[in-house]
N, C-alpha and C positions, 0 to 999 in steps of 0.2 A: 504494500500500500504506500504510495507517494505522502512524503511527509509535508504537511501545510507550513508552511516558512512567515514569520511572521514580515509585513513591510516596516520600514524604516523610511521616510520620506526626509532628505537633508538637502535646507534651503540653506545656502551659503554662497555669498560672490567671490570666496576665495579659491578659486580654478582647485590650486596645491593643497588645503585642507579638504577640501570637497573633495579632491580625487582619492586621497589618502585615508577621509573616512568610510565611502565608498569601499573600499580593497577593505582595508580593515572590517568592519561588520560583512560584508561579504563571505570573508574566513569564519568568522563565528559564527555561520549558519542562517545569515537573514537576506531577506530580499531587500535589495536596498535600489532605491530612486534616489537621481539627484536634481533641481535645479538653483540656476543662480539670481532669478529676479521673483523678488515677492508679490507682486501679479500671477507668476507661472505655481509658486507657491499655492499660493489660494486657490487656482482650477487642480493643482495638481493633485488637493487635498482629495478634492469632490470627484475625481475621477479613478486615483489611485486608490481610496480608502485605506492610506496605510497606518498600522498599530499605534503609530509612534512618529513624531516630528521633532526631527532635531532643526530649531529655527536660531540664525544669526542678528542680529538686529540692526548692523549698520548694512543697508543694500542699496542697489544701486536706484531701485523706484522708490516702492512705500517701501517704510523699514519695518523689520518684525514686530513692532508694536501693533500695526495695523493689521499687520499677516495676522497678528493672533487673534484681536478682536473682532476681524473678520468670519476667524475660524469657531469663535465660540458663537456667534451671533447668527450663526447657521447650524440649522436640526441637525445636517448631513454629519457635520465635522466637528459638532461643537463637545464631546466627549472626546474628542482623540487628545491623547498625554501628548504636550510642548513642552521642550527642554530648549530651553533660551542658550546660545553659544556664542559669547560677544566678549571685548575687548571692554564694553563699560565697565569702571566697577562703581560707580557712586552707587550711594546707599538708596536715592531716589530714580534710579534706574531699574534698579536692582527689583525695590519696591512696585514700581510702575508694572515691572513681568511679572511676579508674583497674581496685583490686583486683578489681571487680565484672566487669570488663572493657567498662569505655567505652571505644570510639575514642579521643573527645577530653574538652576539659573546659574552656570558655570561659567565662568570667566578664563578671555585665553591669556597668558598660552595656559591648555589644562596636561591633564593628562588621560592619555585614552583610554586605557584600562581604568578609570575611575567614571570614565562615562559610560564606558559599558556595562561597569557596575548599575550605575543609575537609571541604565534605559532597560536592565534586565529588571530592575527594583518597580520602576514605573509600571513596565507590561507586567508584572507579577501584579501589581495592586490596581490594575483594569478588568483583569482575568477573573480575580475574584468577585465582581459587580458589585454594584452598590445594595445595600441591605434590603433598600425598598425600592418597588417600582415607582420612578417621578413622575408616573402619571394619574395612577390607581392610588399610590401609597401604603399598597399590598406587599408584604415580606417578598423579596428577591430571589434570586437564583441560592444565591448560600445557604439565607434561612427554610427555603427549597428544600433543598438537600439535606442540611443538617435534621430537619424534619421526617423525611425518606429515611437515612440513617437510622432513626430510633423505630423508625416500621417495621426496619429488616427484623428487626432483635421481637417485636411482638407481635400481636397475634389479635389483640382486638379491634383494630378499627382498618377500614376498607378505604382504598384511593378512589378517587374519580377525577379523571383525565377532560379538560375541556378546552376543545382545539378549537379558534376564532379563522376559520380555510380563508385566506386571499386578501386579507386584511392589508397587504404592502400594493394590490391594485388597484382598492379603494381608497387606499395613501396617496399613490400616485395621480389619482385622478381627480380626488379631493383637495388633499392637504392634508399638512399634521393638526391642525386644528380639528377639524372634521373626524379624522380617526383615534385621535387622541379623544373624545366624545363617545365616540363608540367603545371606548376600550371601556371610559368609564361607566357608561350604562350597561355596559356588560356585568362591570362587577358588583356594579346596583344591585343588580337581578340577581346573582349567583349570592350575594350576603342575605340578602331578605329570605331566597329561597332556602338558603339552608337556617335562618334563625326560626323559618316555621316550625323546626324541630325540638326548638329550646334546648341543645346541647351545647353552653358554653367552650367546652374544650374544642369546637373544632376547628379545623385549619383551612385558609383559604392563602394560597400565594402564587405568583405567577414565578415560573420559568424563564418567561421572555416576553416580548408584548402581545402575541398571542395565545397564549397557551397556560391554562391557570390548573392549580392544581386542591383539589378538596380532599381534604380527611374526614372520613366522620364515621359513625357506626356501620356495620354492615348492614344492620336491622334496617338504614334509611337507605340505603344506596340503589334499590328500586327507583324510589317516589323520586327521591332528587333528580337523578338521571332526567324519566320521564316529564315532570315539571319543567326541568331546565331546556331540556329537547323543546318542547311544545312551548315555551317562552319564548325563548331564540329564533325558533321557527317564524312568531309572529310579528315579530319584532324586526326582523332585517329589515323588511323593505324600507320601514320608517326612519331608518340612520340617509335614505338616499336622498337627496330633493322630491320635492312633490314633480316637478317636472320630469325627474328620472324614474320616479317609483313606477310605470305601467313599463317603460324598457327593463327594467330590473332583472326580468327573466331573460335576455338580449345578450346582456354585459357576458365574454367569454369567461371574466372568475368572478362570481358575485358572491359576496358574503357568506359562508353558511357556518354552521358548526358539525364539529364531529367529539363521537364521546371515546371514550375506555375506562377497564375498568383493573381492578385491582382485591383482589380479597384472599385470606389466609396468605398473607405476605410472611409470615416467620421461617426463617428457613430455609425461602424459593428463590432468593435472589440474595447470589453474592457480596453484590453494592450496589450503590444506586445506580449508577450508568447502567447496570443490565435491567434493574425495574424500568427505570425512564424510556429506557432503548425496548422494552417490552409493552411499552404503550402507545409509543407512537407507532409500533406496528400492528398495535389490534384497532386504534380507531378506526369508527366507521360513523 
């Protein structure tokens, strides 16, 4: 199996460092881009999607101040880790890339094995996501998993898997405003529907921006399911415009959901990657 290579995107108008960082993370396993104008920076973000931006700040158009708050001030790019590599060192420089929200802020001349410490430390602390979804404000991927984790080991309560299909074409065709809307009426419906049961203890958190995950008793995982199907069901068309909802059945991906499911979990799965990876192959 091909290994995924993480990108490294290095805007720098210094030909000699650029080339040099370049070959360097190169050897260390990453797929690295380069360019030298903070213009080509900012398309390069939105087209390369790379992990990780090593940005310089003196360049020959806009300087990486603007490269960054370009970068944050857009959905696409506005998570990617920036690691500032400049010759400034005033304390109000320094401060200025911080506010922007860099990662870090290394001053030349550096050394390179301490930045590839820093960019390995950066993509280590992006990998693991943020705690909660910023849109839902639903537990993240970790608390996810750490969740998953204490299911392997027991035996009383049952997952249910709910997958929001085609959501990134409704994205594109709307906006993030528009979809960000649906996610949260999504998890309206999915909190309410499972508080009809009155079991404090259960868990609702998402995966990813599609894809949420419920604990609750086996004894409910019928009804929930069922409800939630026949909710969702009724409910697409109306996340569309009133002018698009009679095309709705038209559109080649249109909204739907799909379930799975999960019960006597003690025992059946090594880790979580094999539960998770065991559900998004029985949704239907």
């Amino acid at each position: 199996m091909t290994e995924i290579r993480q990108k490294i995107l290095i805007i720098e108008d210094d030909i000699d460092v650029s080339e040099m960082l370049n070959a360097y993370f190169r050897v260390q396993g990453y797929e690295v881009f380069t360019v030298n104008w903070g213009e080509d920076g900012v398309r390069s973000c939105q087209t390369v999607r790379p992990d990780i931006v090593i940005l310089d700040i003196r360049l020959p158009d806009i300087d990486g101040f603007e490269v960054a708050r370009r970068l944050r001030a857009d959905r696409r790019t506005a998570e990617i880790p920036i690691i500032f590599l400049t010759e400034k060192r005033e304390r109000g420089d320094r401060l200025q890339g911080l506010e922007l929200g860099a990662d870090d802020y290394i001053t030349k001349p550096f050394d390179v094995q301490e930045l590839r410490l820093r960019v390995r430390n950066s993509l280590k602390r992006v990998s693991q996501g943020p705690l909660t979804n910023p849109v839902t404000g639903l537990p993240g991927r970790v608390l996810v998993d750490e969740k998953l984790t204490e299911l392997i080991n027991s035996d009383d309560k049952a997952v249910l898997f709910v997958s929001i299909e085609n959501l990134d074409a409704f994205r594109e065709a709307y906006g993030f405003v528009a979809s960000d809307d649906v996610l949260r009426a999504i998890s309206f419906m999915i909190i309410n529907t499972m508080g009809e049961f009155g079991h404090p203890d259960n868990f609702l958190g998402q995966l990813n921006d599609s894809d949420f995950i419920l604990v609750i008793p086996p004894s409910d995982l019928p009804v929930t399911r069922e409800k939630l199907h026949l909710r969702l069901e009724q409910s697409m068309e109306y996340f569309y415009p009133i002018k698009d909802r009679v095309e709705m059945g038209k559109h080649n991906k249109p909204l739907n959901s799909k379930f799975a499911e999960a019960v006597s979990i003690k025992n059946k799965y090594t880790d979580v990657d094999q539960l998770k990876a065991e559900l998004l192959r029985l949704k239907t």
